[in-house]
Chimera marker file (.cmm) of the C-alpha trace (Angstrom):
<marker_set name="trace">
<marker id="1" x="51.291" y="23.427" z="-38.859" r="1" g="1" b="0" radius="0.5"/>
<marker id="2" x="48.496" y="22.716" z="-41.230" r="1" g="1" b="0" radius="0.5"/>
<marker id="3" x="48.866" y="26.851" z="-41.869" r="1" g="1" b="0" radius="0.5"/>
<marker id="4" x="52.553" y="26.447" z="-42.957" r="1" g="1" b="0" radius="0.5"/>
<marker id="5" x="51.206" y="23.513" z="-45.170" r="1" g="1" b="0" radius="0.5"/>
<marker id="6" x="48.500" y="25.639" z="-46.859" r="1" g="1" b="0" radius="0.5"/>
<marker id="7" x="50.877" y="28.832" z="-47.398" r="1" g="1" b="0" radius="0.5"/>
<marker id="8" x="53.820" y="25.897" z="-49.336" r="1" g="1" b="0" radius="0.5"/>
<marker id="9" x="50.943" y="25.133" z="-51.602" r="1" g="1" b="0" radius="0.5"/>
<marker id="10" x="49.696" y="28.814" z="-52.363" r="1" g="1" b="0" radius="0.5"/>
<marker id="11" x="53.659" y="28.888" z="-53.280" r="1" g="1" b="0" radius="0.5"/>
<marker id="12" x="53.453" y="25.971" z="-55.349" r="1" g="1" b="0" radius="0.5"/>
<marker id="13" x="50.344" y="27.158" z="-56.866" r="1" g="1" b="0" radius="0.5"/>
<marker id="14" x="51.989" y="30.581" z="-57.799" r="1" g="1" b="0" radius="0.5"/>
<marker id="15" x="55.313" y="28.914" z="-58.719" r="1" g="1" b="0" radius="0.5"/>
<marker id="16" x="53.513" y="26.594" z="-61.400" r="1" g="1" b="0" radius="0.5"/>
<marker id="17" x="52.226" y="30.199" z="-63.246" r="1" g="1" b="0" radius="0.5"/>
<marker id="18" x="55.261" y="31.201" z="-63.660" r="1" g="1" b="0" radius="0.5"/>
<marker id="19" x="57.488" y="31.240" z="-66.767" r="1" g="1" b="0" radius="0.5"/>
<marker id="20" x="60.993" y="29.759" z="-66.653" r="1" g="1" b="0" radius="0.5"/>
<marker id="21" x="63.907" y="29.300" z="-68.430" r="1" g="1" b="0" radius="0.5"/>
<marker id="22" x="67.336" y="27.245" z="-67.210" r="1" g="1" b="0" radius="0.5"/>
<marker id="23" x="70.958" y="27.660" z="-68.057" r="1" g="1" b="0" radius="0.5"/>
<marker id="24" x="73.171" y="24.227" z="-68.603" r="1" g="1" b="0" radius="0.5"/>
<marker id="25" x="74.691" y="24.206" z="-65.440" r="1" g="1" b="0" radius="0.5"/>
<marker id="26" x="71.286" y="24.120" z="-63.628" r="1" g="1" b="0" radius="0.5"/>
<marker id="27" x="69.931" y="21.810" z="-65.899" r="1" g="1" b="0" radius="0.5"/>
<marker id="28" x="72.208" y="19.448" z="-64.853" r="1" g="1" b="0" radius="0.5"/>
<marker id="29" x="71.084" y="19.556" z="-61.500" r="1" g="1" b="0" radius="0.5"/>
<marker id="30" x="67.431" y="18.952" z="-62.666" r="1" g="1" b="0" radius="0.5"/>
<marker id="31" x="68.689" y="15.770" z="-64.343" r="1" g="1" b="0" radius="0.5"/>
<marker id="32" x="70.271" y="14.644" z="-60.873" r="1" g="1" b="0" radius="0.5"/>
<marker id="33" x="67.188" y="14.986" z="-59.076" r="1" g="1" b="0" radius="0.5"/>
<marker id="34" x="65.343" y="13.155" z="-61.538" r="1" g="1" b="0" radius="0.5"/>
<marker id="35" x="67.245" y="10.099" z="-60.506" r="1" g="1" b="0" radius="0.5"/>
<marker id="36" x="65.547" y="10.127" z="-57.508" r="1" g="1" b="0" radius="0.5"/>
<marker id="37" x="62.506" y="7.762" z="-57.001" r="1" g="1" b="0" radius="0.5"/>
<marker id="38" x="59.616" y="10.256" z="-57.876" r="1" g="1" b="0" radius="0.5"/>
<marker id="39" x="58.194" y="11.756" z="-60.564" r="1" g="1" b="0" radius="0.5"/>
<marker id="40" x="58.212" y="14.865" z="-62.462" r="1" g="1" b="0" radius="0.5"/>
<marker id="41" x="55.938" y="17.335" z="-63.122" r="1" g="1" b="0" radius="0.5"/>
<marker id="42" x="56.212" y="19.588" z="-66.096" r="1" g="1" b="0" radius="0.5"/>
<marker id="43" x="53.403" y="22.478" z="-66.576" r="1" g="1" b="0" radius="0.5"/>
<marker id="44" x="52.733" y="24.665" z="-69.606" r="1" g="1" b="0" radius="0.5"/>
<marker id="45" x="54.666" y="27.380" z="-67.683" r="1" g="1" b="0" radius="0.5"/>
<marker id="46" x="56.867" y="26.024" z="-65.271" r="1" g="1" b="0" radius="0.5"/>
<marker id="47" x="59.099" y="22.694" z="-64.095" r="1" g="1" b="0" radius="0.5"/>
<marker id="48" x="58.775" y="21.198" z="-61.021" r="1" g="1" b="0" radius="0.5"/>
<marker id="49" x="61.032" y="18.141" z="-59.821" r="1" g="1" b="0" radius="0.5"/>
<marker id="50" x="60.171" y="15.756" z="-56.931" r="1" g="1" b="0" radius="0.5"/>
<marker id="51" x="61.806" y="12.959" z="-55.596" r="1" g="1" b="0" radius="0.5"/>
<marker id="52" x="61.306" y="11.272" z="-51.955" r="1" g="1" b="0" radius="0.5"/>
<marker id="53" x="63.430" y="8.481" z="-50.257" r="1" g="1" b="0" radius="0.5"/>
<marker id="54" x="63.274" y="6.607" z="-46.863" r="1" g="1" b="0" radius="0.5"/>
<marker id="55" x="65.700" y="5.825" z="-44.109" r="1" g="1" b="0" radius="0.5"/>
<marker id="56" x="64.502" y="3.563" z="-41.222" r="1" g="1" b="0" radius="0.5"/>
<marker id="57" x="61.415" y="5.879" z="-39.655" r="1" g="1" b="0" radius="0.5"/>
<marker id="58" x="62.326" y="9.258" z="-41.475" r="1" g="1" b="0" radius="0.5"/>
<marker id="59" x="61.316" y="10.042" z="-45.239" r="1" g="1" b="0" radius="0.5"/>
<marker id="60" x="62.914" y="12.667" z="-47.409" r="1" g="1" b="0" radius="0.5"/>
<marker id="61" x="61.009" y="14.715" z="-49.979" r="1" g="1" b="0" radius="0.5"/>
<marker id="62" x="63.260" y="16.630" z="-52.571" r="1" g="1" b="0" radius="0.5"/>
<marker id="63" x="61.636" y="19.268" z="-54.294" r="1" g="1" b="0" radius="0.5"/>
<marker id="64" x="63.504" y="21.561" z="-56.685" r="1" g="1" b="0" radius="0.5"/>
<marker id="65" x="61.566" y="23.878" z="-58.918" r="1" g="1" b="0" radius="0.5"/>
<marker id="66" x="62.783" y="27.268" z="-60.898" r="1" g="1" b="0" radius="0.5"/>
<marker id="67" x="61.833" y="31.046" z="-59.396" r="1" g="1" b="0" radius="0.5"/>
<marker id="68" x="63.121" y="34.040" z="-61.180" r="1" g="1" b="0" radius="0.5"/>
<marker id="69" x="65.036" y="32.309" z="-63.203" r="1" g="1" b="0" radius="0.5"/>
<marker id="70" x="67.268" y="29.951" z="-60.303" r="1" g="1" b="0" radius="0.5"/>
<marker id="71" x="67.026" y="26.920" z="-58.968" r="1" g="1" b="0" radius="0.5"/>
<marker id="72" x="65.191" y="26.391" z="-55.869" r="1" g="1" b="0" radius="0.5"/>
<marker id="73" x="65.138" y="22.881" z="-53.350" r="1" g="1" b="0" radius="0.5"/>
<marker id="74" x="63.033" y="22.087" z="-50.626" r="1" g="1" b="0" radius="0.5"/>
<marker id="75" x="64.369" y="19.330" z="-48.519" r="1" g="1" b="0" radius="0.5"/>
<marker id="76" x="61.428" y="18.120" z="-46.025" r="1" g="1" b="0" radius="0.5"/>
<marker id="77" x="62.099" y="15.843" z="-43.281" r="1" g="1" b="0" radius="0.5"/>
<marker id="78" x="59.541" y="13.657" z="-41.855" r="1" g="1" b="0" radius="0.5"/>
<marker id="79" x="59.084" y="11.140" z="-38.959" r="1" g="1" b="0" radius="0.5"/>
<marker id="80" x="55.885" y="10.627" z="-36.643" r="1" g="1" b="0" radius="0.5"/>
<marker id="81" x="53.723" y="12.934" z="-37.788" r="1" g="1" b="0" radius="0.5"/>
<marker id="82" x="56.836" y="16.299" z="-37.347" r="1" g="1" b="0" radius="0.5"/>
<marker id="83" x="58.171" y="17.513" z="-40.378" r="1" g="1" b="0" radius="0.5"/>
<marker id="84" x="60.926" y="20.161" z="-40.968" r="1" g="1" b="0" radius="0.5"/>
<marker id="85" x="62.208" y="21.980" z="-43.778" r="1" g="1" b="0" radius="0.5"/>
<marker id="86" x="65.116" y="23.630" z="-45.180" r="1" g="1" b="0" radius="0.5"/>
<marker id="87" x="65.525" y="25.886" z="-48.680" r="1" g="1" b="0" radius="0.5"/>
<marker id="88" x="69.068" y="25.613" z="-51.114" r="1" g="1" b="0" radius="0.5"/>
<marker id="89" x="69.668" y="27.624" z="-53.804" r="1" g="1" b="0" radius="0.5"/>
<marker id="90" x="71.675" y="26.233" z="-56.961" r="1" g="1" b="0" radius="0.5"/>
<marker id="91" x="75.072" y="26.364" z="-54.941" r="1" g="1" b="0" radius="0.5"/>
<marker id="92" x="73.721" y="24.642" z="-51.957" r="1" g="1" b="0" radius="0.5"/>
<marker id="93" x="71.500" y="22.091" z="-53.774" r="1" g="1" b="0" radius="0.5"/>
<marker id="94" x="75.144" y="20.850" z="-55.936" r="1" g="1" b="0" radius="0.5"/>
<marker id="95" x="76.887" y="20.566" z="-53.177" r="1" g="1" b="0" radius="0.5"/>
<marker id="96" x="74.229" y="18.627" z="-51.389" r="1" g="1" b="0" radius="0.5"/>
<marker id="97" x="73.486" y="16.165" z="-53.886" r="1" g="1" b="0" radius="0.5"/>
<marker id="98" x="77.613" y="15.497" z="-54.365" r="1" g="1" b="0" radius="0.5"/>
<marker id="99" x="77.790" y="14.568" z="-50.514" r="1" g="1" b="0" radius="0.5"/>
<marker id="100" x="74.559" y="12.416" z="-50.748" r="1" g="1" b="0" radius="0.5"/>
<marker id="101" x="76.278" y="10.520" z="-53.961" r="1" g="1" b="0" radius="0.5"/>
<marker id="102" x="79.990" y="9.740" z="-51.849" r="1" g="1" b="0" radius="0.5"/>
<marker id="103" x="78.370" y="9.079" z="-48.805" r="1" g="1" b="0" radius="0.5"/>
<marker id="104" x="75.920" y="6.430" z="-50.885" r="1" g="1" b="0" radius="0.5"/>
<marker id="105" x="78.898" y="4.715" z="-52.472" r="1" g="1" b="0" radius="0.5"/>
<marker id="106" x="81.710" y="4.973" z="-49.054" r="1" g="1" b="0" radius="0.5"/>
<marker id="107" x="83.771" y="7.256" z="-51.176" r="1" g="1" b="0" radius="0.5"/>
<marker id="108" x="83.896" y="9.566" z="-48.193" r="1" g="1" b="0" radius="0.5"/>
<marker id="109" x="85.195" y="8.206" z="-44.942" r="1" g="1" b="0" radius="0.5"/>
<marker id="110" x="85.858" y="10.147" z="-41.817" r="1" g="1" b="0" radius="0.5"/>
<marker id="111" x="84.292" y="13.386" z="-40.681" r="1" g="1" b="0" radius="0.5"/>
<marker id="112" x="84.316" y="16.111" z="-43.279" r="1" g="1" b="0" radius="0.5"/>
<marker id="113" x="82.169" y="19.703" z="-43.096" r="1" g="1" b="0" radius="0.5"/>
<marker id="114" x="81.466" y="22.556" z="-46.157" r="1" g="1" b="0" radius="0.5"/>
<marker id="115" x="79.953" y="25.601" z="-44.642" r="1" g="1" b="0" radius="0.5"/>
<marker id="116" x="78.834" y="27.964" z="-47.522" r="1" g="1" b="0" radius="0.5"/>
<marker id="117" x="76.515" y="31.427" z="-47.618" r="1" g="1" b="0" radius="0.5"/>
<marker id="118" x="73.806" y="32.052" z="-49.939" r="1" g="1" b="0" radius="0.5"/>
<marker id="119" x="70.793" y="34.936" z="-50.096" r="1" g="1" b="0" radius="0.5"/>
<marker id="120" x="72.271" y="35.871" z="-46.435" r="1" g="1" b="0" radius="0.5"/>
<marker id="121" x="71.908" y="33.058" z="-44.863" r="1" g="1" b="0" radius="0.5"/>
<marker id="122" x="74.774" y="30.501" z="-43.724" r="1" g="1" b="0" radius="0.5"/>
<marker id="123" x="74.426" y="26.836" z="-44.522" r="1" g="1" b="0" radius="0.5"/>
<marker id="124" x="76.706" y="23.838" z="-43.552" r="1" g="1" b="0" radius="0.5"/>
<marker id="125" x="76.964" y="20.090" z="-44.638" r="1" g="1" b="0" radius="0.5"/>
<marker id="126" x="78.648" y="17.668" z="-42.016" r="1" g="1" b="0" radius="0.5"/>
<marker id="127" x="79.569" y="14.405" z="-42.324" r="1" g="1" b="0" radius="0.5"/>
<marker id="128" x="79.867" y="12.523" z="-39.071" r="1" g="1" b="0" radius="0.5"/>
<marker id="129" x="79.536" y="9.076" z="-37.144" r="1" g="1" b="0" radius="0.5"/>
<marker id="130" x="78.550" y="7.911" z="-33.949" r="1" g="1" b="0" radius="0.5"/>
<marker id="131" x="77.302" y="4.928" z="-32.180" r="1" g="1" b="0" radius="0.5"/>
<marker id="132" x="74.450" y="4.994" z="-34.690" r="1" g="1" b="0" radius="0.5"/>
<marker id="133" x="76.273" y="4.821" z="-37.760" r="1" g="1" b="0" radius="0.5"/>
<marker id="134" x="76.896" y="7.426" z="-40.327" r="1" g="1" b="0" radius="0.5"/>
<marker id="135" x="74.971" y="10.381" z="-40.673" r="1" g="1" b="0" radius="0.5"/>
<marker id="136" x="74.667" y="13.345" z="-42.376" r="1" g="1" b="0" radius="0.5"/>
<marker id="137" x="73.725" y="17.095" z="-41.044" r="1" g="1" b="0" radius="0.5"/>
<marker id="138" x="72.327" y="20.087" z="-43.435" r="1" g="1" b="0" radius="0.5"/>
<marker id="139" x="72.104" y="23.213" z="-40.757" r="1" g="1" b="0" radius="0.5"/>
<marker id="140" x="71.610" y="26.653" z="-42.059" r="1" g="1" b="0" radius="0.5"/>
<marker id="141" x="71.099" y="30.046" z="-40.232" r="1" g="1" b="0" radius="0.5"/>
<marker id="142" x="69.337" y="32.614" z="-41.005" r="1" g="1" b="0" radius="0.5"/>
<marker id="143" x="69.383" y="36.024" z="-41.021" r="1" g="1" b="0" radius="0.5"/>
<marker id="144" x="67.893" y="36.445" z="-37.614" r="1" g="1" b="0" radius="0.5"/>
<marker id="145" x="70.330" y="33.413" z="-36.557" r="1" g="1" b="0" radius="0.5"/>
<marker id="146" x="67.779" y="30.987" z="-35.823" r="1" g="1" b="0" radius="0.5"/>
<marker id="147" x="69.474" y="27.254" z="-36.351" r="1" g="1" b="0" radius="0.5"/>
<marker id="148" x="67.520" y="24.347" z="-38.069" r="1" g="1" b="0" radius="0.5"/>
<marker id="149" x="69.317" y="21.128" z="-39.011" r="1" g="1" b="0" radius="0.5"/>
<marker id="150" x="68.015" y="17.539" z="-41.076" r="1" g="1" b="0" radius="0.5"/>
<marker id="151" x="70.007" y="15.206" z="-40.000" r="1" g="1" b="0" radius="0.5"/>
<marker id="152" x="70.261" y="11.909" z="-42.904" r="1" g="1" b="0" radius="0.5"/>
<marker id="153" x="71.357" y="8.861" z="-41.219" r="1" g="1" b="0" radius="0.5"/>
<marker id="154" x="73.105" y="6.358" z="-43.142" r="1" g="1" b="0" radius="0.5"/>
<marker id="155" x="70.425" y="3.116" z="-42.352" r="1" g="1" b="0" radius="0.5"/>
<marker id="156" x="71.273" y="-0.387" z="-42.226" r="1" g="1" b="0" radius="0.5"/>
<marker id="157" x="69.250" y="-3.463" z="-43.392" r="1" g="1" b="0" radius="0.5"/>
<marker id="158" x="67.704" y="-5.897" z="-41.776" r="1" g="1" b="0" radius="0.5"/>
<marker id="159" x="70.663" y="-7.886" z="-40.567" r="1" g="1" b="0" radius="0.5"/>
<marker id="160" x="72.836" y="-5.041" z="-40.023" r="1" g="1" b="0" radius="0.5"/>
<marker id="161" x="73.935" y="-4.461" z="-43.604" r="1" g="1" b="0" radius="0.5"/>
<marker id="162" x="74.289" y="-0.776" z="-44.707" r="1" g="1" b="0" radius="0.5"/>
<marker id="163" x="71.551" y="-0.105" z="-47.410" r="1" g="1" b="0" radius="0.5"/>
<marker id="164" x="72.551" y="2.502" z="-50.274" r="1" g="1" b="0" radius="0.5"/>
<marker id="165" x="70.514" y="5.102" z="-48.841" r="1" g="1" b="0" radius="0.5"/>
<marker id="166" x="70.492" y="6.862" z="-52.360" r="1" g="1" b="0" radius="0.5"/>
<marker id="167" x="70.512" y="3.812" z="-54.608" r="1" g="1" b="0" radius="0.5"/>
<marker id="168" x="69.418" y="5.314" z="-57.503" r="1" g="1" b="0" radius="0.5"/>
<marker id="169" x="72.485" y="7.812" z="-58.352" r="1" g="1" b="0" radius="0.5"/>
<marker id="170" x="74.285" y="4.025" z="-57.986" r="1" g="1" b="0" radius="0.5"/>
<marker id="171" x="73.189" y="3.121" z="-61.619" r="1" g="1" b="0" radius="0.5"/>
<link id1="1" id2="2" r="1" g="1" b="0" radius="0.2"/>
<link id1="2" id2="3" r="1" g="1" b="0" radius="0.2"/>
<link id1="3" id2="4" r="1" g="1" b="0" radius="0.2"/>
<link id1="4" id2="5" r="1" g="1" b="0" radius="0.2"/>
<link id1="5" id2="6" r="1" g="1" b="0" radius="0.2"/>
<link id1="6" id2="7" r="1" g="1" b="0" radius="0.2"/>
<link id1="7" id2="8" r="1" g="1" b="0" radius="0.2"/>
<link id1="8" id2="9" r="1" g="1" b="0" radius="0.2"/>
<link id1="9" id2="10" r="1" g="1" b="0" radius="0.2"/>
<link id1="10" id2="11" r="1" g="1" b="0" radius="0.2"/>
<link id1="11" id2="12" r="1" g="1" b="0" radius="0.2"/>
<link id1="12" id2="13" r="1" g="1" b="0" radius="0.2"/>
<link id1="13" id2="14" r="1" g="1" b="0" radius="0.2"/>
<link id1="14" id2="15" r="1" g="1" b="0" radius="0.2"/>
<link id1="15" id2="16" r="1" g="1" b="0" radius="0.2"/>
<link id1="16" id2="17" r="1" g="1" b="0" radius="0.2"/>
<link id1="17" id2="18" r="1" g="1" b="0" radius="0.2"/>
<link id1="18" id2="19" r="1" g="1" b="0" radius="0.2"/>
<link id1="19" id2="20" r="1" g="1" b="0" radius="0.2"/>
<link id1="20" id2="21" r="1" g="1" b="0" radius="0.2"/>
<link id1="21" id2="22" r="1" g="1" b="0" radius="0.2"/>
<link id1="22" id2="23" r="1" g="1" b="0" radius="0.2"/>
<link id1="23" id2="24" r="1" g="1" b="0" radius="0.2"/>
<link id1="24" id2="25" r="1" g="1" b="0" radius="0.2"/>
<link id1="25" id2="26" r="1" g="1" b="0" radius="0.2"/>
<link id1="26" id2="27" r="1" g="1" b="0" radius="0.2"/>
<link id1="27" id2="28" r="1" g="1" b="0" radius="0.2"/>
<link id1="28" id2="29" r="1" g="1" b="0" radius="0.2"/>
<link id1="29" id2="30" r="1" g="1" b="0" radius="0.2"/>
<link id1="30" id2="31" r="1" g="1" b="0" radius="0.2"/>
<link id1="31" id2="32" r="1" g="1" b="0" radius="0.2"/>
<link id1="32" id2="33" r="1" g="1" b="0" radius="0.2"/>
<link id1="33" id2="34" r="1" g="1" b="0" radius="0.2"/>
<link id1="34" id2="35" r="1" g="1" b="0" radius="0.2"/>
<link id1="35" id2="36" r="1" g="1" b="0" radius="0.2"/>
<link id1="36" id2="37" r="1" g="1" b="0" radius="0.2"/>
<link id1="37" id2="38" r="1" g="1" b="0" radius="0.2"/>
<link id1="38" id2="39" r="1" g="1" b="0" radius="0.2"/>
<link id1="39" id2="40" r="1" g="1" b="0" radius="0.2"/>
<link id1="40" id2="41" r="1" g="1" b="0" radius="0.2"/>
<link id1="41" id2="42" r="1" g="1" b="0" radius="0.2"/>
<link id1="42" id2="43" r="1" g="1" b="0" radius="0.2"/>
<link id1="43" id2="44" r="1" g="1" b="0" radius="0.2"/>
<link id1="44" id2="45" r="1" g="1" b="0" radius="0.2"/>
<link id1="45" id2="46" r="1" g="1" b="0" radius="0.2"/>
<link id1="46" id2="47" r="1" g="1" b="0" radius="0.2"/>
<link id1="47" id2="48" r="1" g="1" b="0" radius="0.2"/>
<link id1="48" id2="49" r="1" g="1" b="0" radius="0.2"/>
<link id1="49" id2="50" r="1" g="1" b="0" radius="0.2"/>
<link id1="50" id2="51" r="1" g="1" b="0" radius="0.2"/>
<link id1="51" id2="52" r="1" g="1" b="0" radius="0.2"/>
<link id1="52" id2="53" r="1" g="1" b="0" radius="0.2"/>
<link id1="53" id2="54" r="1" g="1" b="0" radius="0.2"/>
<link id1="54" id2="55" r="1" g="1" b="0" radius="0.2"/>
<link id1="55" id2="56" r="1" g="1" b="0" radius="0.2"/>
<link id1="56" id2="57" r="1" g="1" b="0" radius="0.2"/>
<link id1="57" id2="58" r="1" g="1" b="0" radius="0.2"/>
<link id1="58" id2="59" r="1" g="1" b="0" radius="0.2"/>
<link id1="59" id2="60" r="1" g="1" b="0" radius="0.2"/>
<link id1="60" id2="61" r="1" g="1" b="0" radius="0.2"/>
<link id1="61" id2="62" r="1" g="1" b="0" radius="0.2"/>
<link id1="62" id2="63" r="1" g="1" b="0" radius="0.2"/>
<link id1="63" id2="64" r="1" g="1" b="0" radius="0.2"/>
<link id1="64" id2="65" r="1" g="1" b="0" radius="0.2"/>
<link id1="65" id2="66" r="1" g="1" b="0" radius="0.2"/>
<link id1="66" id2="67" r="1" g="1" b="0" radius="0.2"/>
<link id1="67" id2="68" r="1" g="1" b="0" radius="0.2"/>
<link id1="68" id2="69" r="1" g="1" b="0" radius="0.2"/>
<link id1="69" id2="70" r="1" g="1" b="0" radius="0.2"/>
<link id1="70" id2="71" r="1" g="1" b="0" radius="0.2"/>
<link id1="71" id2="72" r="1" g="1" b="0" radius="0.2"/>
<link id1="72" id2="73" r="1" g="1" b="0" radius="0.2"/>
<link id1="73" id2="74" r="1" g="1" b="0" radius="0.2"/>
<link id1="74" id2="75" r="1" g="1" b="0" radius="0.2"/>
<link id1="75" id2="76" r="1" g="1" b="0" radius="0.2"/>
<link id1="76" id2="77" r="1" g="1" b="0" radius="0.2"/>
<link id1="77" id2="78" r="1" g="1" b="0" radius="0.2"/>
<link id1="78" id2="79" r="1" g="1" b="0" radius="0.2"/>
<link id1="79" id2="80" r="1" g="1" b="0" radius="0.2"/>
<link id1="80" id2="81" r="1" g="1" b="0" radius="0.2"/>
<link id1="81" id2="82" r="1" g="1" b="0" radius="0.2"/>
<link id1="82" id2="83" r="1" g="1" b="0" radius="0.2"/>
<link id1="83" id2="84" r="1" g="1" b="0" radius="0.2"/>
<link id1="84" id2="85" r="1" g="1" b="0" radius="0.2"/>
<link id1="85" id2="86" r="1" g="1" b="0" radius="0.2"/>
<link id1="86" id2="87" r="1" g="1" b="0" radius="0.2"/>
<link id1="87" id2="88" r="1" g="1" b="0" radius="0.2"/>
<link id1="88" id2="89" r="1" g="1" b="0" radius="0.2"/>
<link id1="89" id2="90" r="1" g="1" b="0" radius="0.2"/>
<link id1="90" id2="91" r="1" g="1" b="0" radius="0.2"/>
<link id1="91" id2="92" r="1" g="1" b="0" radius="0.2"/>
<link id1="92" id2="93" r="1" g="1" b="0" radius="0.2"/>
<link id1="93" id2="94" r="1" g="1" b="0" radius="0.2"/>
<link id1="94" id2="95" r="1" g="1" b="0" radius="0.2"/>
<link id1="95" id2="96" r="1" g="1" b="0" radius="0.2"/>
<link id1="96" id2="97" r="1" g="1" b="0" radius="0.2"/>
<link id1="97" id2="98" r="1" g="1" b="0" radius="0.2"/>
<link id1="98" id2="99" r="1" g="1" b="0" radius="0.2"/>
<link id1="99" id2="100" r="1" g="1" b="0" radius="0.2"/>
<link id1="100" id2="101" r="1" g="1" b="0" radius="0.2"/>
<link id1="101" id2="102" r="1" g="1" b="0" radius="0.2"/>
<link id1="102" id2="103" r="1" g="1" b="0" radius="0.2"/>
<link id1="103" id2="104" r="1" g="1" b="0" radius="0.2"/>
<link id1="104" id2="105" r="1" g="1" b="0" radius="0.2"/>
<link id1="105" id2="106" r="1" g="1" b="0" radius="0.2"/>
<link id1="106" id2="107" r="1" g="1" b="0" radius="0.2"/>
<link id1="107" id2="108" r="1" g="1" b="0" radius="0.2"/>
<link id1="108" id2="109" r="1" g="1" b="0" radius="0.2"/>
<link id1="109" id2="110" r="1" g="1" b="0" radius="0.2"/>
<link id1="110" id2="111" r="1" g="1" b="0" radius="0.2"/>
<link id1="111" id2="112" r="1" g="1" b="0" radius="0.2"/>
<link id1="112" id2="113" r="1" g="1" b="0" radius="0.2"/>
<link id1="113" id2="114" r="1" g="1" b="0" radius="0.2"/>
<link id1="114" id2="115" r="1" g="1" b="0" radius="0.2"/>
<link id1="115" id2="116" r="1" g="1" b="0" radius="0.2"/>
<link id1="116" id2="117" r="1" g="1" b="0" radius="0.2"/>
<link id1="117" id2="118" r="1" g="1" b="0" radius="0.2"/>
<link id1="118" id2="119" r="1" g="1" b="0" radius="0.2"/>
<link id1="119" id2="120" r="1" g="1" b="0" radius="0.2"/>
<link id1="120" id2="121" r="1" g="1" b="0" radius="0.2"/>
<link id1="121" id2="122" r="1" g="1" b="0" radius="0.2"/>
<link id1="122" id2="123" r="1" g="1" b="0" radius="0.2"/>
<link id1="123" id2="124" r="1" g="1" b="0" radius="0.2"/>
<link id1="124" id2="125" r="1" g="1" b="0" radius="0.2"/>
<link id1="125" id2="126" r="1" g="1" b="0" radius="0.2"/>
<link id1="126" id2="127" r="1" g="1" b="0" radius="0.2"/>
<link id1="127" id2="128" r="1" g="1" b="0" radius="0.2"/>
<link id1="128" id2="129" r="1" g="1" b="0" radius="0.2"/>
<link id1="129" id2="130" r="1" g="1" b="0" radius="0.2"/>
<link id1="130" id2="131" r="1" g="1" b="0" radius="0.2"/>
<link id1="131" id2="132" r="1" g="1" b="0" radius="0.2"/>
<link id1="132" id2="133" r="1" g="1" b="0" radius="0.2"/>
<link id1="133" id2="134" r="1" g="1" b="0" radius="0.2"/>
<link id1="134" id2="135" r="1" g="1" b="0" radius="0.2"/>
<link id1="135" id2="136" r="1" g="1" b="0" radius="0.2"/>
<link id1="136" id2="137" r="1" g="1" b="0" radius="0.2"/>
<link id1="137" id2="138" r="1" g="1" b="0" radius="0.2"/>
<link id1="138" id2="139" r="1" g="1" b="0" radius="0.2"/>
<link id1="139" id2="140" r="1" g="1" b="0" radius="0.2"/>
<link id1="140" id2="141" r="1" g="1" b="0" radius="0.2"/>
<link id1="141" id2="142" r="1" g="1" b="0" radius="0.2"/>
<link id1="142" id2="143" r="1" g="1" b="0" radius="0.2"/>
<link id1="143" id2="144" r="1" g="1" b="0" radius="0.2"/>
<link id1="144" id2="145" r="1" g="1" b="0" radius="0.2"/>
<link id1="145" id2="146" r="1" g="1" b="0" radius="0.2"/>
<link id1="146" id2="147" r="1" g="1" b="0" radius="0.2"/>
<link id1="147" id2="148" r="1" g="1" b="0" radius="0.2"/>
<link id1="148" id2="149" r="1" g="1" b="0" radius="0.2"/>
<link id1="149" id2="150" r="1" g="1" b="0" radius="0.2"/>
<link id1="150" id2="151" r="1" g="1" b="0" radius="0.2"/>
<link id1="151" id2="152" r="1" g="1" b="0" radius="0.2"/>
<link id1="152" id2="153" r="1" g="1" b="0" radius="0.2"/>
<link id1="153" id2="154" r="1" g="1" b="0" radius="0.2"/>
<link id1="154" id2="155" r="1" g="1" b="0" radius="0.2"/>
<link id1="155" id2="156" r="1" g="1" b="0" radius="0.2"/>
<link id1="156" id2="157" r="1" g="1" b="0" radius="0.2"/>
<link id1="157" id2="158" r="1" g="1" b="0" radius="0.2"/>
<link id1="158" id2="159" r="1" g="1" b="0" radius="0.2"/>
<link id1="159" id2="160" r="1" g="1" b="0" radius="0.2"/>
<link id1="160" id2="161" r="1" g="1" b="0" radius="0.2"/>
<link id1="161" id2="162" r="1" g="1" b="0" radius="0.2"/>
<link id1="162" id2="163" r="1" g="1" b="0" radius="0.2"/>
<link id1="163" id2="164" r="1" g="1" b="0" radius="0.2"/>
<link id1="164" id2="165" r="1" g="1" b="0" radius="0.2"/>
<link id1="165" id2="166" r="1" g="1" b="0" radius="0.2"/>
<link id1="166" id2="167" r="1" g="1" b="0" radius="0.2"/>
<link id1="167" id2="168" r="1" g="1" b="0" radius="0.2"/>
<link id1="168" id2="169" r="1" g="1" b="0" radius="0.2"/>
<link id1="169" id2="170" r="1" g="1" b="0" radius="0.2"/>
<link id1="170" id2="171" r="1" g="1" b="0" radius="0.2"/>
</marker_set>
C-alpha cells in the first residue's frame, strides 16, 4: 500500500513539470471543483485542483489536474485506515460532479444509472437507496475487467436530518 502511495506522488511530482494549457469547456470543470472545500495549487508549469469532503466515517479527496493537455480526476475513498481509488477523464469527471450537485439538492429522486466508456475502460454512475439511505455508486472496469466501485452515501445529521453532503455547490 505505502508502494502505491509512493508511485501517486512520483506521478504528482512528474505531473507538476509539466506544461499545460485548457480549453473553456474544461475550465469550467476546474471552476466546479474549486467549490469544493480545499485548496488549490497552481505551479509555474502546471494546475493542480484538490478538494476533500466527509460523510459519516468515509472522506473523499477530489483531485483533478491536466496531462497532455485533458483533464484528469482522482477520486480517493477513505475509511479505517483502506483507501481506494478510481481515475475520470473530462467526460466522466462532468458527469460525476452533475450527479453529486442533484443528489445534494433532492433534485433527483428514485434510482437512476449513466454507464459511459472512456480510454477503454467502462464506467457507471448509480443512484440508489436502501435501508441506509441514499447512496451513490461510481464502478468502472477495466480493460482486463477487473470491477472497483466508491460507493457515496447520502449521511444524515445528528438527529436524523439529511446533511448536504456537497454543501458548497449549494451557494
Amino acid at each position: 500500500m505505502e508502494e502505491r502511495e509512493r508511485e501517486r506522488e512520483r506521478e504528482r511530482g512528474k505531473a507538476r513539470e509539466r506544461e499545460t494549457e485548457s480549453d473553456g469547456g474544461e475550465q469550467e470543470l476546474l471552476r466546479l471543483s474549486e467549490n469544493v472545500e480545499g485548496t488549490v495549487l497552481l505551479g509555474a508549469r502546471n494546475s493542480l485542483r484538490k478538494g476533500s469532503f466527509g460523510v459519516e466515517l468515509k472522506t473523499f479527496e477530489i483531485e483533478v489536474e491536466e496531462k497532455k493537455g485533458k483533464l484528469q480526476a482522482t477520486i480517493v475513498e477513505r475509511k479505517q485506515g483502506i483507501s481506494s481509488w478510481i481515475r475520470l477523464g473530462p467526460e466522466g469527471l462532468g458527469l460525476f460532479l452533475e450527479c453529486l450537485v442533484h443528489c445534494s439538492k433532492d433534485t433527483i429522486v428514485g434510482k437512476g444509472e449513466r454507464k459511459w466508456k472512456e480510454n477503454g475502460r467502462a464506467y457507471s454512475l448509480l443512484r440508489d437507496e436502501n435501508k441506509g439511505g441514499c447512496f451513490l455508486r461510481l464502478g468502472v472496469v477495466d480493460l482486463e475487467n477487473k470491477r472497483f466501485n466508491i460507493f457515496i452515501p447520502k449521511g444524515r445529521g445528528a438527529e436524523g436530518a439529511r446533511l448536504q453532503w456537497w454543501g458548497r455547490y449549494n451557494d
